[in-house]
C-alpha positions as CSV (number, residue, x, y, z in Angstrom):
1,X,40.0,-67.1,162.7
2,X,41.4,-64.1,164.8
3,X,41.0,-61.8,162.0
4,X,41.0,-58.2,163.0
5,X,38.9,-55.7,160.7
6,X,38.9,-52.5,160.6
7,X,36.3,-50.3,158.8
8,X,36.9,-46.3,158.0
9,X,34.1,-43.9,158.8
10,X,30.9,-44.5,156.4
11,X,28.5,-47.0,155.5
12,X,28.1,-50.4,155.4
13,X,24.9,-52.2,154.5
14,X,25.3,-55.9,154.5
15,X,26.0,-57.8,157.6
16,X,29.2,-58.8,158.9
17,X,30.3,-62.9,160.7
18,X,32.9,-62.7,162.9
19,X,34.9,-66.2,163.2
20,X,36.1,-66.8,166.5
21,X,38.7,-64.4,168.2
22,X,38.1,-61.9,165.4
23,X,37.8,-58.2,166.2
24,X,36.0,-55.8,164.3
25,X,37.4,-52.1,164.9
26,X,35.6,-49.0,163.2
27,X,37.4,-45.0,163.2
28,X,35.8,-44.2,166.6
29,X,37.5,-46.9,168.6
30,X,38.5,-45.2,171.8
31,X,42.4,-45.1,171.7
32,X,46.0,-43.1,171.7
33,X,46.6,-44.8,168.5
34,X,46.0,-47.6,165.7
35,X,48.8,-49.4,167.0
36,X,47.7,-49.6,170.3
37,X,44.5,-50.5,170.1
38,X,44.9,-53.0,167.1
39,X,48.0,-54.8,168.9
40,X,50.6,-54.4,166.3
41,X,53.9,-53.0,165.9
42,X,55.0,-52.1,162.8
43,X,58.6,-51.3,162.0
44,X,59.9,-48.0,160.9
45,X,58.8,-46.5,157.7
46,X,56.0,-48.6,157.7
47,X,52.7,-46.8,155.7
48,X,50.7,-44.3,157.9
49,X,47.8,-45.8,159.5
50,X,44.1,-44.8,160.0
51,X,43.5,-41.8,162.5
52,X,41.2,-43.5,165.4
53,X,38.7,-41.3,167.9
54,X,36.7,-40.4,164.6
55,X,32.8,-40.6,164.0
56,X,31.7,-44.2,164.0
57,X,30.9,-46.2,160.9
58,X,27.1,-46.7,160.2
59,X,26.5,-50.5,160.5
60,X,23.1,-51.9,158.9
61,X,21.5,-54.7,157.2
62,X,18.2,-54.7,155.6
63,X,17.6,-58.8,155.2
64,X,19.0,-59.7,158.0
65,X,21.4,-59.5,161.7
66,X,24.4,-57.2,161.2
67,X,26.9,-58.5,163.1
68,X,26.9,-62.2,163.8
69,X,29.5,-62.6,166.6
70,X,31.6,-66.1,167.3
71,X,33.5,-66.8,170.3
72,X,35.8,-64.1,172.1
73,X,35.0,-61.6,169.4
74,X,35.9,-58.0,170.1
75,X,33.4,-54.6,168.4
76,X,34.6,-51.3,168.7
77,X,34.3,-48.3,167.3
78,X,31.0,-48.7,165.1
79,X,27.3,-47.7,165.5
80,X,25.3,-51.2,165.1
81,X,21.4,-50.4,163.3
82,X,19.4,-53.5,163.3
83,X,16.1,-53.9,160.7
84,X,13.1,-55.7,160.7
85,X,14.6,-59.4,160.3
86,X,16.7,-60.5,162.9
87,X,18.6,-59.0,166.1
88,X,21.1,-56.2,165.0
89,X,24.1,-58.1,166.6
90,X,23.5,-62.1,167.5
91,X,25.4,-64.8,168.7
92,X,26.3,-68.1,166.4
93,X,27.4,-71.1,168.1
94,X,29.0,-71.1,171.4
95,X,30.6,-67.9,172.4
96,X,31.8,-68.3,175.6
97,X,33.9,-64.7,175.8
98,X,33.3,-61.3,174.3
99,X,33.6,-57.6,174.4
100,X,31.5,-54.8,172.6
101,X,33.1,-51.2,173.3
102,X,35.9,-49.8,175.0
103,X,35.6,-50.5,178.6
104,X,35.9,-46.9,179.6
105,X,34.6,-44.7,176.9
106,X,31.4,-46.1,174.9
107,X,32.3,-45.9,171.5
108,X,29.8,-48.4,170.2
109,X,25.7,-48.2,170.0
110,X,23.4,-50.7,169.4
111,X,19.6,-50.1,168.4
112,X,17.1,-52.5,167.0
113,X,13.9,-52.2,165.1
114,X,11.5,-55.2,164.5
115,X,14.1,-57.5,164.7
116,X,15.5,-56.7,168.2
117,X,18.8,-54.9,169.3
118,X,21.0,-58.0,171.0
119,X,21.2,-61.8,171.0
120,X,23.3,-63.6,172.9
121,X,22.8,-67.4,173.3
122,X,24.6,-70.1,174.7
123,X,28.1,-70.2,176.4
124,X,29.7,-69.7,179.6
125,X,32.0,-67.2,180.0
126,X,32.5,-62.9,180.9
127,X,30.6,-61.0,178.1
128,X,30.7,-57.3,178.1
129,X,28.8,-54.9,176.7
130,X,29.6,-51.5,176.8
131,X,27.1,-49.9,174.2
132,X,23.7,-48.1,175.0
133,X,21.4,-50.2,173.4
134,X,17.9,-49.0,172.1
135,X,15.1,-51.0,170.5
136,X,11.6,-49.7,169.4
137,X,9.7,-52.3,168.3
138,X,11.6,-55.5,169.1
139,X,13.5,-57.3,171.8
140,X,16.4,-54.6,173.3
141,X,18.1,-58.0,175.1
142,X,17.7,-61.6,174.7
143,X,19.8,-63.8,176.4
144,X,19.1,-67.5,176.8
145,X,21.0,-70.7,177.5
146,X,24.2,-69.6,179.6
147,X,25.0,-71.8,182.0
148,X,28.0,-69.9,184.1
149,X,30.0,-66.3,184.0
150,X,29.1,-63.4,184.0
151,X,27.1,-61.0,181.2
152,X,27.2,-57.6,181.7
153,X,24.9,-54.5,180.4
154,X,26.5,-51.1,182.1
155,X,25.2,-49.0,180.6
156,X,21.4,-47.7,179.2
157,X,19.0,-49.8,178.3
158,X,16.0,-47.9,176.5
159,X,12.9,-50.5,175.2
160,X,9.5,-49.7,173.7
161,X,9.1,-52.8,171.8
162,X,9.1,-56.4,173.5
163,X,11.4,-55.8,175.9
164,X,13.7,-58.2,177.9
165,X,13.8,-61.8,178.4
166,X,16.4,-63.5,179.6
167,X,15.8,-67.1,179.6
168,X,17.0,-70.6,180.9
169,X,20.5,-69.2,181.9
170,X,20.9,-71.9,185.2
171,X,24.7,-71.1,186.6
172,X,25.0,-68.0,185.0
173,X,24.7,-63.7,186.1
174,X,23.2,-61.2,183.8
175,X,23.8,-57.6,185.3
176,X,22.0,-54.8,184.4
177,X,24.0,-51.3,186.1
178,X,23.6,-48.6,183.4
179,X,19.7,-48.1,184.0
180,X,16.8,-49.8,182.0
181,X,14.0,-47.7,180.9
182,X,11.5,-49.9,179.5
183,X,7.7,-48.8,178.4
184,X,6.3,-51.5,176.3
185,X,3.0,-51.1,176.4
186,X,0.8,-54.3,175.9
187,X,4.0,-56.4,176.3
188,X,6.0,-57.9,179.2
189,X,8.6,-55.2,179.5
190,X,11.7,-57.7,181.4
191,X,11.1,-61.9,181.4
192,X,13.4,-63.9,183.9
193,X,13.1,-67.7,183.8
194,X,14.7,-70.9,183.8
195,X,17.2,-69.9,186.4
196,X,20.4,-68.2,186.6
197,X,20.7,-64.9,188.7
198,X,20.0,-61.7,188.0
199,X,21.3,-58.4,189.3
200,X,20.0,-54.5,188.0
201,X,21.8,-52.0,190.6
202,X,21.3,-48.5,189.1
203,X,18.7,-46.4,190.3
204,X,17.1,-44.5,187.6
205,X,15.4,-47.5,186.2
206,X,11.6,-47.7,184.9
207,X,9.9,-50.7,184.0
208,X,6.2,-49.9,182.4
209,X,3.6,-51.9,181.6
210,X,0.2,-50.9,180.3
């Protein structure tokens, strides 16, 4: 546990499991320096480290999720690309806690095929995501079984797949302040039930239905 990874600019095309408190940091993390953002401090004469505020590593998986996240796990820096089996980033277990991009400056994008974009299940805790997600054909956001704190989405939500359900989330608040733009056709383009509250403030949001 508490592992922190960090990946140079490139490729990589097998999925990645977080255990819990790891971080996983790519070349565009938003920062003044690897030190900083990582949490370290080296002594003198220590090697040169990686550069940061660089073009983000290419995340994918063909058979499967890309990033499987564990309890109070932190993403920056990478550009998540889901397939056509499973959500490109999904929970495991209980994650209470956990944070996907820098809070200020987005430095991390998830988008989803067939599979979806984003899975979070149960917990009960502050989750933040600070990524622009997009999905095409499958779920953009799924999150089910949170039963208190506070999941947060600020910033654009684009869907022409399923759309978003949110499900069975009694005690718990799933805000939506970056804008959702959502045309999905023949499907139900956002799914609320089960309970928990639900809060989408930013006004350039479209929800279609055909």
């Amino acid at each position: 546990t508490s592992h922190r990874i960090f990946l140079y600019s490139g490729a990589q095309t097998t999925g990645i499991t977080l255990k819990n408190n790891g971080w996983l940091v790519g070349q565009a993390a938003t920062g003044t320096s690897f030190d900083s953002v990582m949490g370290i401090a080296p002594p003198s004469g220590f090697i040169a480290r990686p550069t940061l505020n660089s073009t983000k590593p290419a995340l994918s998986n063909a058979s499967g999720s890309v990033v499987t996240l564990a309890d109070n796990n932190t993403v920056l820096g990478v550009a998540i690309s889901g397939g056509g089996t499973g959500p490109a980033v999904i929970s495991s277990g209980i994650v209470n806690t956990g944070l996907i991009g820098n809070a200020t400056t987005s430095d991390v994008t998830i988008s989803g095929a067939a599979g979806g974009a984003f899975s979070l299940g149960a917990g009960n805790g502050a989750f933040s995501v600070n990524a622009p997600i997009t999905s095409v054909t499958g779920r953009s956001v799924a999150v089910t079984g949170r039963t208190g704190g506070i999941v947060a989405f600020p910033l654009a939500i684009s869907d022409t797949g399923t759309g978003i359900s949110l499900t069975t989330n009694t005690g718990a608040t799933v805000n939506f302040t970056g804008g959702l733009s959502l045309s999905t056709g023949a499907n139900i383009a956002f799914t609320a039930t089960g309970g928990g509250t639900v809060n989408a403030t930013q006004n350039n949001s479209t929800i279609v239905n055909t």
